[in-house]
C-alpha positions as CSV (number, residue, x, y, z in Angstrom):
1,X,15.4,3.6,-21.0
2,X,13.2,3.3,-24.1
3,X,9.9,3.4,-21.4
4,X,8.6,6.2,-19.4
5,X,10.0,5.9,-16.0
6,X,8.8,7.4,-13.0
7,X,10.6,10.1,-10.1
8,X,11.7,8.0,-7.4
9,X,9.4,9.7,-4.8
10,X,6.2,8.8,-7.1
11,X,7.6,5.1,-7.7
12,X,7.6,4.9,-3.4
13,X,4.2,6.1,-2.8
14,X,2.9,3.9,-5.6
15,X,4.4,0.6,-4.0
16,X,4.0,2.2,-0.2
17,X,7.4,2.2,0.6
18,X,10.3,5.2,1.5
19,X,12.5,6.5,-1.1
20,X,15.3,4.9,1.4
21,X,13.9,1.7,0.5
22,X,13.7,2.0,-3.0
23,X,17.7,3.5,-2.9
24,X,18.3,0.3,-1.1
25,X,16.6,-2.2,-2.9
26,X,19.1,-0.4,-6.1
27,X,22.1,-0.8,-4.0
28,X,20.7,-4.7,-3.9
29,X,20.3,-5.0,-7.1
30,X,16.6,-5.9,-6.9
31,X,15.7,-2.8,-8.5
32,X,17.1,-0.7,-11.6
33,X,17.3,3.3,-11.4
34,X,17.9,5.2,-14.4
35,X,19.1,9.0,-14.0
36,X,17.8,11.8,-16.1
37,X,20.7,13.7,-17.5
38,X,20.3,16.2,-14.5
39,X,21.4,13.0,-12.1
40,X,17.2,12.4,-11.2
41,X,16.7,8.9,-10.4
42,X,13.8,7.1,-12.7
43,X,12.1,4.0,-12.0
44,X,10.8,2.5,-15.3
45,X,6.4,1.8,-14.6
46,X,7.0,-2.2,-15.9
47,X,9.7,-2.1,-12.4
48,X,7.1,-0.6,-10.8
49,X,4.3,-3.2,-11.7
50,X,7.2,-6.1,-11.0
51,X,7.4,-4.9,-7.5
52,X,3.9,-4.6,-6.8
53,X,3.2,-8.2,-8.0
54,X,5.7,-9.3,-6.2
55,X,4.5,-7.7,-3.0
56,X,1.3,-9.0,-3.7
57,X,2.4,-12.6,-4.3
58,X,3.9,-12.4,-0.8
59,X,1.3,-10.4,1.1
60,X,0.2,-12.5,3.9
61,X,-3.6,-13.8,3.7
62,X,-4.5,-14.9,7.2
63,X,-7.8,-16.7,6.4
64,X,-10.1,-17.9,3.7
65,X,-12.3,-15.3,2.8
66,X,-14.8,-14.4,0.1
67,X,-13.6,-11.3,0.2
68,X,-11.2,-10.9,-2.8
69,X,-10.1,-7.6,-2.2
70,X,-7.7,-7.5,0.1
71,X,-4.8,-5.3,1.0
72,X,-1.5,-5.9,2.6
73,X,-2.0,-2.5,5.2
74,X,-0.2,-0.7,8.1
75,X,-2.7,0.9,10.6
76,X,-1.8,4.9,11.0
77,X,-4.3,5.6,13.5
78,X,-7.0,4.1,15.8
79,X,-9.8,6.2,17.5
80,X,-11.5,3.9,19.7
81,X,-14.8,4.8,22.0
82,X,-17.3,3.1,24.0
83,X,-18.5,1.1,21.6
84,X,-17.5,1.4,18.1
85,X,-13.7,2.5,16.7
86,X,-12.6,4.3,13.5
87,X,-9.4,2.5,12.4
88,X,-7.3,4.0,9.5
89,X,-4.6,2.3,7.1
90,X,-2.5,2.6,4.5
91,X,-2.3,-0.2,2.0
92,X,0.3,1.0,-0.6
93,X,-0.7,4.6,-1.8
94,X,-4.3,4.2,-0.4
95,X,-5.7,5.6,2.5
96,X,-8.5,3.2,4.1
97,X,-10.5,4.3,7.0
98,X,-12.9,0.8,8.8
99,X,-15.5,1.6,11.2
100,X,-15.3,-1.7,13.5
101,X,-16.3,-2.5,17.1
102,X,-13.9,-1.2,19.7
103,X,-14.0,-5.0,21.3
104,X,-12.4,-5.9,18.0
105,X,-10.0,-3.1,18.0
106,X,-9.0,-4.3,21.9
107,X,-8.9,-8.3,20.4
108,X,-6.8,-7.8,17.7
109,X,-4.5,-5.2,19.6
110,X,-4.6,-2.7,16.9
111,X,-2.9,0.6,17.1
112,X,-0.7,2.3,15.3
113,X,2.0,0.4,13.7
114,X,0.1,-2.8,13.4
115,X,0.4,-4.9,10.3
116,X,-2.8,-6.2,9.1
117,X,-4.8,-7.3,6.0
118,X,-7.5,-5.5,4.8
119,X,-10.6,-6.8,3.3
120,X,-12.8,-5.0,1.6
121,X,-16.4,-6.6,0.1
122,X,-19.1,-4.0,-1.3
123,X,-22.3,-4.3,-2.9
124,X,-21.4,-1.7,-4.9
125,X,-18.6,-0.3,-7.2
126,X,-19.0,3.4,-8.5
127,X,-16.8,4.1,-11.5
128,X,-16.2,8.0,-12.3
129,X,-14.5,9.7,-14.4
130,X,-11.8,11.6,-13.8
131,X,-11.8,15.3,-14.5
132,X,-10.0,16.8,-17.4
């Protein structure tokens, strides 16, 4: 393979899809698995990045926005209350929880399941270190 490839179950998580998917997408030709010589399947990391640009280049943007963060996201779960609702996603590997009205969460019909974009716009950005 010449590049370090990736298990198939890390390669999934990365581009938030099943390992059925990516064993699909080989069987279509839109991906190439190399096998360790134990039979392991391998995804090469420049595959990897190829998909995930391509998934970003087709992630839906439903509106102008001056947020320029945002993720292509499945909601997992929706707490809603009296007034305000905790809605959680996943946007690829990445768990995102939003605290939002529970008017919006009745508007926009979330609940599990739901497709949506996420944006995300801070004032701040801490960078840490991981540790070692």
């Amino acid at each position: 393979m010449g590049e370090e490839g990736l298990r198939i179950g890390q390669a999934a998580a990365l581009l938030g899809i099943s390992v059925d998917t990516l064993r699909r997408w080989e069987d279509d030709g839109r991906v190439t698995l190399d096998r360790t010589p134990g039979g392991q399947r391998l995804v090469s990391v420049s595959q990897v990045q190829r998909l995930l640009t391509d998934r970003r280049r087709s992630a839906r943007v439903i509106t102008a926005s001056s947020a320029r963060n945002q993720l292509d996201a499945i909601v997992t779960k929706v707490v809603r209350g009296e007034a305000a609702a905790t809605v959680e996603m996943q946007a690829g590997p990445y768990r995102l929880v939003a605290l939002t009205t529970a008017e919006s969460v009745d508007e926009l019909e979330l609940d599990a399941g739901t497709h949506v974009v996420a944006s995300v716009k801070a004032t701040s950005v801490v960078v840490s270190l991981p540790k070692e």
